[in-house]
C-alpha positions, 0 to 999 in steps of 0.5 A, a space after each residue: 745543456 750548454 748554453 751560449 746564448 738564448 737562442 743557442 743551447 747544445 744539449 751535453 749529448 753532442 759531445 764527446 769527451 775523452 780524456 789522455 795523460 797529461 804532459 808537463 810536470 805534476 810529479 808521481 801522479 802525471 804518469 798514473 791519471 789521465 787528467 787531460 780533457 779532450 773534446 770533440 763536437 762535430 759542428 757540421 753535423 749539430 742542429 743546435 746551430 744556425 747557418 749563419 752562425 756555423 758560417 761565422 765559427 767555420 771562418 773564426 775556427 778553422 784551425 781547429 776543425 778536421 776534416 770531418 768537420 769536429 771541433 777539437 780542444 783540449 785542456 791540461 791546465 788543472 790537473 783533475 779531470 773535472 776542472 779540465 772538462 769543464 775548461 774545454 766547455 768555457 773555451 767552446 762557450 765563449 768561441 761560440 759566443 763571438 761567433 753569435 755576435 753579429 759583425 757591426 757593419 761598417 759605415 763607409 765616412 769621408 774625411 772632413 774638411 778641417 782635417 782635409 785642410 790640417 793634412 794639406 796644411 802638414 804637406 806644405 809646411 813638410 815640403 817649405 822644410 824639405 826645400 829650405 835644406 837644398 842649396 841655393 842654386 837648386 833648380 827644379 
């Protein structure tokens, strides 16, 4: 069981985990283990979510989701499978995880008056040192 929050656990069965060669260096023993993780999770097709969730991690993921709708990731930077697959899993944990936290709504504020006046204030002394450098017989 994967679980994000306690509202949210994703039973280990909705996943599909496959696993390739990987790439980079790792001498004699990159070309004989497959030690790279692939995980698949169809996010349309999980009832483990929410909608309003699904909506968020549809915007925040989009990248990363096919056509079909499944979550692809992968992870190559241990080089045995085990620590692999258990990063793919905390790089879908902690993305659903921001996508669970909802948006702080933001407060529409005017500005106050002191810094209505300090910027009023900053134009006039920019615009009296824009005016001093021009010559004497300019006329607006």
């Amino acid at each position: 069981m994967l679980v994000i929050t306690s509202g949210i656990k994703i039973p280990l069965s909705e996943f599909e985990l496959t696993y390739a060669r990987s790439s980079g260096p790792g001498g004699q023993n990159v070309n004989k283990v497959n030690s790279k993780a692939i995980l698949r999770w169809n996010l349309l097709a999980s009832p483990s979510l929410t909608e309003t969730v699904r909506a968020r991690l549809l915007g925040k993921l989009a990248s990363k989701i096919t056509t079909e709708g499944d979550i692809v990731l992968s992870s190559d930077r241990f080089r045995d499978q085990g620590r692999n697959r258990e990063d793919c899993l905390e790089k879908l944990r902690s993305c659903l995880a921001s996508a669970a936290e909802v948006p702080k709504v933001r407060k529409k504020t005017k500005p106050s008056r002191s810094s209505q006046r300090r910027v009023k204030e900053s134009k006039g002394r920019q615009s009296q040192k824009k005016s001093l450098r021009r010559s004497p017989g300019y006329h607006d």
